[in-house]
N, C-alpha and C positions, 0 to 999 in steps of 0.2 A: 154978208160974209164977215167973221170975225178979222180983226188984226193979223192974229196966227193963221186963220187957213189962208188969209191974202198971201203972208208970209211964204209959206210952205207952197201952194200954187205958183210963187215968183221964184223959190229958191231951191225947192227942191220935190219938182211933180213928178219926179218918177222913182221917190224914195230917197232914203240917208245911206250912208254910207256905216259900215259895222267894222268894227275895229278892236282890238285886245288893248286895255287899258295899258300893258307895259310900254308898246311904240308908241304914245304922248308923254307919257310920264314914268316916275317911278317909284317905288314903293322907299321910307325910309325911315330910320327912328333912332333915339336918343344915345349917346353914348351912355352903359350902364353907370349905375348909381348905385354904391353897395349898401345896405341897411346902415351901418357903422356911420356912412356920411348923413345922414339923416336923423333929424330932431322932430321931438314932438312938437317943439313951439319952433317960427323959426320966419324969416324971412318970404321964403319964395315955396309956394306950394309944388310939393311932390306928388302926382297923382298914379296911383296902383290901377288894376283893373278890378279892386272893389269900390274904391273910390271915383273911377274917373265918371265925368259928368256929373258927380254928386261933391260934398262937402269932402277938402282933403283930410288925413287925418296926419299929415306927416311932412314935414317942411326941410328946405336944403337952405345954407346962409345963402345971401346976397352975393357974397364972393365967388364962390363955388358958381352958383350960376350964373356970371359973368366971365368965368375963366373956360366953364364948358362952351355956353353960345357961343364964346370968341374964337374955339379950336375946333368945335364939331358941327355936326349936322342940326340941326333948328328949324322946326316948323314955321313959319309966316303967316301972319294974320290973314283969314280968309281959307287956312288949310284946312283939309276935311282929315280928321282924327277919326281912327278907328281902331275898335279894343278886340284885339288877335288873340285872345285866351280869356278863360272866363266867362264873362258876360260878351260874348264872342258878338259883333256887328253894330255895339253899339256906337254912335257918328256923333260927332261934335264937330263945328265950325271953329276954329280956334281962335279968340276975339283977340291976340295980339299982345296978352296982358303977362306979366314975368309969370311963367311956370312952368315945371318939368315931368315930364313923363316917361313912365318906366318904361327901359327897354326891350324892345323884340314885342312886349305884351300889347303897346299903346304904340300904330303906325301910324302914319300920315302918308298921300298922295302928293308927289312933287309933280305934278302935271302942268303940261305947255298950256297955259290960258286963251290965248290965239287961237287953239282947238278946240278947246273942253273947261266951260268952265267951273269955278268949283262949287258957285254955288248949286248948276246944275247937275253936278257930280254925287253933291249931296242928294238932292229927290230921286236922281236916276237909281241910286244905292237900296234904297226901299223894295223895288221893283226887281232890279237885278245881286241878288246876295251872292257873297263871294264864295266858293266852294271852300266847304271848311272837313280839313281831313279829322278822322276820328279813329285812324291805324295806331296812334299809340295810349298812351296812358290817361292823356286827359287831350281832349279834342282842343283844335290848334287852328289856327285862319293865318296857313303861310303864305311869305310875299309872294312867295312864285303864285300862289294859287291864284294870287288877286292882280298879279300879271298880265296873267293869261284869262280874268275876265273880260269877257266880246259883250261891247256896249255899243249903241246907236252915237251916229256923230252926226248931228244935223248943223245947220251954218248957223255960226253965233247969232245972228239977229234973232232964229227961231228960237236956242236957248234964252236968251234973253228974255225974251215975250213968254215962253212959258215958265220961268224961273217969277214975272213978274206976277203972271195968273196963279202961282202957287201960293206966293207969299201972301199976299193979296185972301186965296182960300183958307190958310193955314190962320193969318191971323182973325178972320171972320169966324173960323171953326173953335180957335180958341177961347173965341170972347162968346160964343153961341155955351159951348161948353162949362165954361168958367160959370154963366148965369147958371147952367142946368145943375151944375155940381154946387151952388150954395145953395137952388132950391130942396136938392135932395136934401143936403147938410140941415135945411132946418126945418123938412118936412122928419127926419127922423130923430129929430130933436123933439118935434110934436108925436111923432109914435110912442116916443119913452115914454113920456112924459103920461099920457093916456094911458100906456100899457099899465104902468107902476099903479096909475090913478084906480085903474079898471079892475088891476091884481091883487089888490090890497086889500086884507077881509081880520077882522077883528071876532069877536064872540058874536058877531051876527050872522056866521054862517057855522057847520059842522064840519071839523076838521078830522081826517083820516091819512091814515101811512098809505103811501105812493101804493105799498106792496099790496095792501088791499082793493084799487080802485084797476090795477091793471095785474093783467096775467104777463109773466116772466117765463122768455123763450130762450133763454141763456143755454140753456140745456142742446136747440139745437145748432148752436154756432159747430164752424169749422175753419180753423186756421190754413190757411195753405201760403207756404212760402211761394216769393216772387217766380223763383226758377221753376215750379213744380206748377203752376197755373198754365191754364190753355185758354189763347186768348177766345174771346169768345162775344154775346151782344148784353149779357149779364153783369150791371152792377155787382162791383165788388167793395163794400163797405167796410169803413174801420173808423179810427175815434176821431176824425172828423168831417167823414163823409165818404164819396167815390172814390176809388184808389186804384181800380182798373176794372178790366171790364173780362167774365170769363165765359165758360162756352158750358156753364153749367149756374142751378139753382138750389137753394135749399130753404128759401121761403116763398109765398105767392102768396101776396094779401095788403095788410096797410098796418105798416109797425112806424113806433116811435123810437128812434135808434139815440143812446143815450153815451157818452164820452167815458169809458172808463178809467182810461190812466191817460196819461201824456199830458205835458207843459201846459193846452188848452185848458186843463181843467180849474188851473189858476188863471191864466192866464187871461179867458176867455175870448179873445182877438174874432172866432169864431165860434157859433152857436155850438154848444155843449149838445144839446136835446136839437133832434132832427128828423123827421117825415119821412120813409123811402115808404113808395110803395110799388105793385107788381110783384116780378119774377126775381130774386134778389141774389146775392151769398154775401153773408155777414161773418166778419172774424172775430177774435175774441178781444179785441181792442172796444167792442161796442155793446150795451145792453142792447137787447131786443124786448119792445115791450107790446102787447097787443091790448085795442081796448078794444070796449063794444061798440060805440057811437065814434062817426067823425070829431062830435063836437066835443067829447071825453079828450079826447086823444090833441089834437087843439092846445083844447083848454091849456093840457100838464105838459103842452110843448112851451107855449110861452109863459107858462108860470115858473119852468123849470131855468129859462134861460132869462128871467128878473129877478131871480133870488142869488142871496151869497150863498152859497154850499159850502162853505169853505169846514164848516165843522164836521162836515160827513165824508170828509177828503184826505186823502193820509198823509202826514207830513213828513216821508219817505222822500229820496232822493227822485223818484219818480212816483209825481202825485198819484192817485188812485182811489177810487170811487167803486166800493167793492161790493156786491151786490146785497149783501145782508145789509148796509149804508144806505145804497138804495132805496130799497123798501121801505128804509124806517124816514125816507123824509116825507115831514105832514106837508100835508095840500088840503086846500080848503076844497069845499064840496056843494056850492051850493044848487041852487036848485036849478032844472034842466032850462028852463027857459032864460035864466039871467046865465047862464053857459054861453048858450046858444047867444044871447042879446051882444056878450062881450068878444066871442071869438067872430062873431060876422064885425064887429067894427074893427078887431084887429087883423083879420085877414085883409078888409078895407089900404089899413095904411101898410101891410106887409108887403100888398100885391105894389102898391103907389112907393115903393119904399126900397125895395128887393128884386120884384119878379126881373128877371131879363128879358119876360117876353113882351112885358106892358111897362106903365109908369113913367119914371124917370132915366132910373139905369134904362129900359130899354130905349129910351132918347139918346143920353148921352150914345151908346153904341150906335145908331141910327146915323149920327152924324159923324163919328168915327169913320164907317163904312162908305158913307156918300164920302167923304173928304176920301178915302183911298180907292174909290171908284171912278172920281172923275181925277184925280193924280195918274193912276195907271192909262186913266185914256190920256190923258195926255204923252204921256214916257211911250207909250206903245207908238215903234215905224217899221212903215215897210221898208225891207229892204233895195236898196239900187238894184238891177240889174247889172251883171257885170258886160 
């Protein structure tokens, strides 16, 4: 028998007791800060709810926040910070160190630690999300709501012991991860690197316009705005892939969907050229290209997404890649079996590289999962009997 179930068998065998977070504690946050008091450069970091838990961009003097902590309300190191607008539920532990947070947006839990404590406030948070109202203009995480969240209250020694098996998991998950995230980092530093090697063809092969090695289905796209869609089990494509899903089709087969306008197409953060195949509906943000062979199709996928394009791109306020452009970009053509030789090795490291359901990403995710599957068995109690 573990520590904890000794624990729980001595302290509490016939359940925990459930409780609404307001009778321990209570919800609280900063006196406001108006933009005017605030500098770009400056003393004591001011953090917004686009900022908070990430790099501030926006500072209050030294004075200023000396004069506030001294008359108002102030977090304690060890508070659990949470961002009520915006990036709604994100939790920070607050290390205790000078900085101010915007009000009403950035709250904290002032709770009785004799009952609840905050480190276990924190993983309990994961598990149990605060009801977030979405009745007016822009969706809002009020303190009442987070009041009246009904939490498990087991006896501190149990929180403690699983507060320790988390941290404990949490840092083991990280450090598992961290290793899986530089192997990916420079397993796809070796994909480039190949790709480019692999893609890269001089007067030793025959070179042809895109427009003649595939056929152009531009013709059957259909735009339908957001409101005018029924949702449905059908991919809905645009310039950089799924964008929802509708209850209707207007392709069945295996297309190469291509980025026609938007920021990506400079940008490229995401593959430009992309695979859908099946039952589909494509709008007009996307070429649609069909070939004859998988390995065709392949091929001008990742050849499309190692080359600059940039001269076939319009340098309009909003890029675009317009189908006559298209066509006329050369691609090399060689022969089917050195096709075939290059897209079996780069589907290799695509699959080891990319895929979510194999490889590396599907690792990292793997242990994501397990770390929030044995976290939720632990937060999960029955309740007392009254």
């Amino acid at each position: 028998m573990s520590k904890l179930e000794q624990l729980i068998a001595e302290l509490c065998p016939d359940g925990v007791e459930f409780t609404t977070l307001g009778d321990i504690g209570d919800v609280c946050m900063c006196k406001r800060i108006f933009k005017e008091q605030t500098e770009a450069v400056g003393d004591v970091p001011f953090y917004k709810i686009g900022t908070f838990g990430k790099k501030p961009d926006a500072f209050i003097t030294k004075a200023l926040f000396d004069e506030y902590k001294e008359k108002y309300s102030f977090p304690k190191a060890g508070d659990i910070l949470i961002s009520a607008s915006g990036t709604i539920g994100r939790t920070v532990i607050y290390n205790g160190e000078p900085a101010y947070f915007q009000d009403s947006n950035i709250v904290w839990i002032d709770n009785d630690e004799s009952k609840l404590l905050n480190s276990f406030l924190y993983y309990l948070y994961a598990l149990h999300p605060w009801a977030v109202s979405t009745g007016g203009t822009i969706a809002r995480l009020y303190n009442d709501n987070i009041r009246k969240t009904i939490i498990p209250l087991p006896p501190l020694p149990v929180q403690q012991e699983i507060v320790r098996i988390l941290d404990n998991f949490t840092e083991l998950t990280a450090e598992l991860t961290a290793e899986l995230t530089a192997e990916l980092t420079a397993r796809r530093k070796q994909y480039e690197y190949y790709r480019d090697l692999l893609l890269t063809f001089g007067d030793e092969v025959e070179w042809r316009m895109l427009g003649e090695v595939a056929t152009n289905l531009d013709f059957k796209r259909k735009p339908v705005t957001k409101g005018k869609r029924k949702a449905g089990e059908y991919p809905y494509y645009g310039a950089s892939g799924i964008v929802d899903y509708v209850d209707d089709y207007i392709f069945d087969g295996d297309y190469l969907l291509v980025s026609e306008d938007g920021a990506n197409l400079v940008a490229r953060v995401t593959p430009i050229a992309f695979s859908a195949s099946g039952k589909i509906w494509v709008n007009n943000h996307a070429h649609v290209l069909e070939f004859k062979t998988y390995t065709d199709r392949k091929f001008i996928e990742y050849y499309l997404n190692m080359i600059d394009l940039s001269r076939f791109i319009s340098a309009a306020a909003q890029p675009k890649l317009t189908q006559d452009n298209l066509n006329k970009i050369p691609v090399p053509a060689p022969s089917i079996e050195e096709k075939e030789r290059i897209v079996a090795i780069l589907d290799r490291f695509d699959a080891l590289c990319n895929d979510l359901t194999s490889g590396l990403p599907a690792e990292i995710e793997a242990r994501q999962k397990q770390y929030e599957y044995y976290r939720d068995k632990l937060l999960s109690f029955r309740e007392v009997s009254a």
